[in-house]
SEFI-753263 format. One record per residue: residue in three letters; y negated, x negated, z of N, C-alpha, C in turn; residue number from 1. Coordinates in pm, whole numbers, plus 32768, in hexadecimal, padded with zeros to 4 digits. Layout:
<node ALA,<Y,X,Z>,<Y,X,Z>,<Y,X,Z>,NUM> ...
***
This chain:
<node UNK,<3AED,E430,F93E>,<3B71,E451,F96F>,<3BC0,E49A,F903>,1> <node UNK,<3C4B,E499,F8FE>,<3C71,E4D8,F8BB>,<3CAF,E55E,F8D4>,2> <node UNK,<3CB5,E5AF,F863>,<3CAA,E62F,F870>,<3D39,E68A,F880>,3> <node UNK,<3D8A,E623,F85F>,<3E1B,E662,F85D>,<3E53,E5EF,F8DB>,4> <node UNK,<3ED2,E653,F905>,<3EF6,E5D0,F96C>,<3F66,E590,F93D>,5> <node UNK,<3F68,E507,F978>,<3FB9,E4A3,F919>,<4045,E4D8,F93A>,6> <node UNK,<40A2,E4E1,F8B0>,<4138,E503,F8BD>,<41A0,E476,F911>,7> <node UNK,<41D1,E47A,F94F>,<4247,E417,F95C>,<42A6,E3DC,F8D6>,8> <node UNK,<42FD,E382,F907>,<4344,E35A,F898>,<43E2,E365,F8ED>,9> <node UNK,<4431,E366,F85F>,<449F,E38E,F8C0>,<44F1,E325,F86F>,10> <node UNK,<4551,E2F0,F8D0>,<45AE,E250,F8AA>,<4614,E273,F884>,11> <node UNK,<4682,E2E7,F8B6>,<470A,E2D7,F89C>,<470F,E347,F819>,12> <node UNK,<46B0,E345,F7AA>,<46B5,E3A2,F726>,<46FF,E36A,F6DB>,13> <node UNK,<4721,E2BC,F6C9>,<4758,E284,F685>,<47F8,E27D,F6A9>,14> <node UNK,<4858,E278,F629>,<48EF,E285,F624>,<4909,E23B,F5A8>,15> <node UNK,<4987,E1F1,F5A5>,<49DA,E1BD,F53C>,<4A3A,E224,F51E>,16> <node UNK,<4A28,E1FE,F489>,<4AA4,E254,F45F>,<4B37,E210,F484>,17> <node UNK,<4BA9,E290,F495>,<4C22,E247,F4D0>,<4C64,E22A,F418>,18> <node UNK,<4CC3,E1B5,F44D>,<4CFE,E13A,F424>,<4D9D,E199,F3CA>,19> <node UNK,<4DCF,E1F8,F451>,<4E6E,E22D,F400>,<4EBB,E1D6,F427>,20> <node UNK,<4EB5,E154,F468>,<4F1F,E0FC,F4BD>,<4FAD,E163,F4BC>,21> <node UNK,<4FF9,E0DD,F4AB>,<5092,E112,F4BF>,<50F1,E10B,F476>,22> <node UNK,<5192,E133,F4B1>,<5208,E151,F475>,<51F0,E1CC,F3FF>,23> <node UNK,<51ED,E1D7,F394>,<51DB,E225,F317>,<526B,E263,F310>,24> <node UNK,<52C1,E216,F2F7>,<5350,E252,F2E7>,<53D4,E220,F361>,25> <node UNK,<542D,E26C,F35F>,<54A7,E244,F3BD>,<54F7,E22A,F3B2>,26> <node UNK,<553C,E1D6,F3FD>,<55AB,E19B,F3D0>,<5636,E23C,F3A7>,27> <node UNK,<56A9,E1FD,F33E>,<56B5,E22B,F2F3>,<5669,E281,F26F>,28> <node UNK,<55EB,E285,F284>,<55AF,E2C7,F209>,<55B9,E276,F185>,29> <node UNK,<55D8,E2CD,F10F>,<55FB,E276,F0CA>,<5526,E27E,F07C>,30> <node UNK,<5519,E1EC,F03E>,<54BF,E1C7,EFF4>,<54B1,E1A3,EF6E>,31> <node UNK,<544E,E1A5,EF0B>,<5414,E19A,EEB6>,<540B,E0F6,EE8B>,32> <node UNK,<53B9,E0BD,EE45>,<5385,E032,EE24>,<530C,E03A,EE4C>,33> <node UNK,<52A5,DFFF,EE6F>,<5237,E012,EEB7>,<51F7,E047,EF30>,34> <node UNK,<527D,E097,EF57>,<5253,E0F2,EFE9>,<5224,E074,F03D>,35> <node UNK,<51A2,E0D4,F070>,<51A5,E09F,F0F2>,<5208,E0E2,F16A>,36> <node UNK,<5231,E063,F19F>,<526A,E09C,F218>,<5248,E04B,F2BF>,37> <node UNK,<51D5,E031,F2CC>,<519B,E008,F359>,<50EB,DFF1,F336>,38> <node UNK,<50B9,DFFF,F369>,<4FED,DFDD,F366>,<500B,DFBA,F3F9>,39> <node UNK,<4FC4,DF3D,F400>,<4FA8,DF07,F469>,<4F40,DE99,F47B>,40> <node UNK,<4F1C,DE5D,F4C2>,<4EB8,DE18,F4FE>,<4F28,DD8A,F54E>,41> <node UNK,<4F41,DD1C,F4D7>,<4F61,DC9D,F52B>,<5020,DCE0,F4CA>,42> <node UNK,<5078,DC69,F53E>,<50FB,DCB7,F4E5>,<5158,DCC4,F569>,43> <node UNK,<511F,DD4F,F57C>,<5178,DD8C,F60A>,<520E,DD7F,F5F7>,44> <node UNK,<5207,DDC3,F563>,<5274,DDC2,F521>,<5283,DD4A,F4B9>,45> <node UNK,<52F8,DD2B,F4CA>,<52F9,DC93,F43E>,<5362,DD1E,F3D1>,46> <node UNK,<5349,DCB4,F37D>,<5380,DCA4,F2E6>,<5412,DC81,F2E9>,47> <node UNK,<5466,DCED,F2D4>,<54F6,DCBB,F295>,<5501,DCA6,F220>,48> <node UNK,<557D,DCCB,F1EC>,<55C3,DC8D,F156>,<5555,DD34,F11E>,49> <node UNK,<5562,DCFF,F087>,<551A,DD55,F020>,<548A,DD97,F05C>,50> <node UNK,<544E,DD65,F0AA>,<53CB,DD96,F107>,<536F,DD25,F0BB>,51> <node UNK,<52EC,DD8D,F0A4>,<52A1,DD2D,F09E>,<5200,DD0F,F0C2>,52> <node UNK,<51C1,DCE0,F102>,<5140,DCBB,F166>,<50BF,DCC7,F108>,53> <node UNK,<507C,DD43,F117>,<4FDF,DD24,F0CC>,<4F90,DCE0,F148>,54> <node UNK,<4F20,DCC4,F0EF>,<4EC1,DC69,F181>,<4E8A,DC8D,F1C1>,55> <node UNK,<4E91,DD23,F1CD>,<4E88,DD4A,F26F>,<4EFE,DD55,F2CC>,56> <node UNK,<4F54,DD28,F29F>,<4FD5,DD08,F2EB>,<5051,DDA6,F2DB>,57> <node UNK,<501D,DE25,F24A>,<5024,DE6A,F226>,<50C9,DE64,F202>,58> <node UNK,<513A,DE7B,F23F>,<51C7,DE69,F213>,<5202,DEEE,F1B1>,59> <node UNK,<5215,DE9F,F145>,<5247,DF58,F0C5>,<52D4,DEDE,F052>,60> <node UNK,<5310,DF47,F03D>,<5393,DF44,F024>,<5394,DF14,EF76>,61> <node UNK,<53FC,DE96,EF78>,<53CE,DE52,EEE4>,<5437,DE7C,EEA8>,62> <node UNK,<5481,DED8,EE9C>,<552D,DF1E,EE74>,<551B,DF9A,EEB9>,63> <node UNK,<5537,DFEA,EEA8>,<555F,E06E,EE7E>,<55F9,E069,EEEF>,64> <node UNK,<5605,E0C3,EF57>,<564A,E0CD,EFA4>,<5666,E11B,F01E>,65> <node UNK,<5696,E0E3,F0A3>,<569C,E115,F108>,<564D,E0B2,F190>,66> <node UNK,<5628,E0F8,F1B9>,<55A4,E09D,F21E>,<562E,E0A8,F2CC>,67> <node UNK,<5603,E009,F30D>,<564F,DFEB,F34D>,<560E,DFA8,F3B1>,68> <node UNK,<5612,DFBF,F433>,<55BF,DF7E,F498>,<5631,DF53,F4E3>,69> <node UNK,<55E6,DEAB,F503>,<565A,DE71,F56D>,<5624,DE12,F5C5>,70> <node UNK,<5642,DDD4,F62E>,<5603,DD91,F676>,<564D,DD09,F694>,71> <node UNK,<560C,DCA1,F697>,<563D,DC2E,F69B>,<5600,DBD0,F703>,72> <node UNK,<5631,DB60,F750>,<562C,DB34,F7C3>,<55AD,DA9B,F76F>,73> <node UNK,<5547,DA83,F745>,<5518,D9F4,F750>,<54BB,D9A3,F7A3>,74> <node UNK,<54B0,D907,F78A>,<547E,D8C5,F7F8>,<53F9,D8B3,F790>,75> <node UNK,<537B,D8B7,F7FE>,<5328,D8BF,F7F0>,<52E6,D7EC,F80B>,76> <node UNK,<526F,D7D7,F7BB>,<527E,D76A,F7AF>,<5293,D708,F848>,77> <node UNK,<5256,D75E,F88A>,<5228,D721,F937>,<52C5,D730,F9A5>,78> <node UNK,<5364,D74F,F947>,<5397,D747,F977>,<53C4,D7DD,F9AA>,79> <node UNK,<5383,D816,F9B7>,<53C9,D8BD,F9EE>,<5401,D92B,F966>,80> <node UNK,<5451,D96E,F9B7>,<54BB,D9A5,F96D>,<5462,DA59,F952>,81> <node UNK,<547A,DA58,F8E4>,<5432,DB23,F8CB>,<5478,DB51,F88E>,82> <node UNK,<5489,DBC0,F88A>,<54D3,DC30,F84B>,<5474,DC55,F7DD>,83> <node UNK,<5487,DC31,F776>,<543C,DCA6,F6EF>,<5448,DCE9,F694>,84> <node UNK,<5408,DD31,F671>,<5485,DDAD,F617>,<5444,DD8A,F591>,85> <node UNK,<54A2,DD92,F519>,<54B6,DD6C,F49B>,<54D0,DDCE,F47C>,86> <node UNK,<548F,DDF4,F3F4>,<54A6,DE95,F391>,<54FD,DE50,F327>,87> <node UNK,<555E,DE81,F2FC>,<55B4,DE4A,F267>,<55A3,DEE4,F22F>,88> <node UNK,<55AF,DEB4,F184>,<55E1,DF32,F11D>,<566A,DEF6,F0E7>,89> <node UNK,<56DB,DF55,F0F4>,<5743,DF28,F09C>,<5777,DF93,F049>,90> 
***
């Protein structure tokens, strides 16, 4: 038999590190060349003029400017209409 008694194991010890998701800067803020300005997962947010998409769908500013959020009405391929918001730098 054994002499010590057996310990349990415990399941919820394990965690991911967090991600930082999100709006980085606001509209009117003015920007840099390279800023990021959105981390996201998929493109919640699309790409306006001077914006530009790393492949995590990462949106940062290709001009040096003022950051501009706007929302625009498009049809989706299956026919329905969405509202989605577009970041511009001008």
């Amino acid at each position: 038999m054994a002499h010590t008694k057996a310990g349990g194991t415990a399941h919820n010890l394990r965690d991911s590190n967090p991600k930082y998701l999100g709006v980085k800067r606001a509209d009117g803020q003015k920007v840099g060349v390279g800023e990021i300005l959105v981390r996201q997962r998929g493109t919640a947010i699309m790409a306006g003029k001077n914006i530009g998409v790393g492949v995590d769908h990462t949106l940062f500013a290709e001009v040096a400017g003022t950051v501009h959020f706007r929302s625009k009405r498009k049809t989706n391929f299956d026919g329905r209409t969405v509202t989605r918001r577009i970041v511009d730098v001008t």
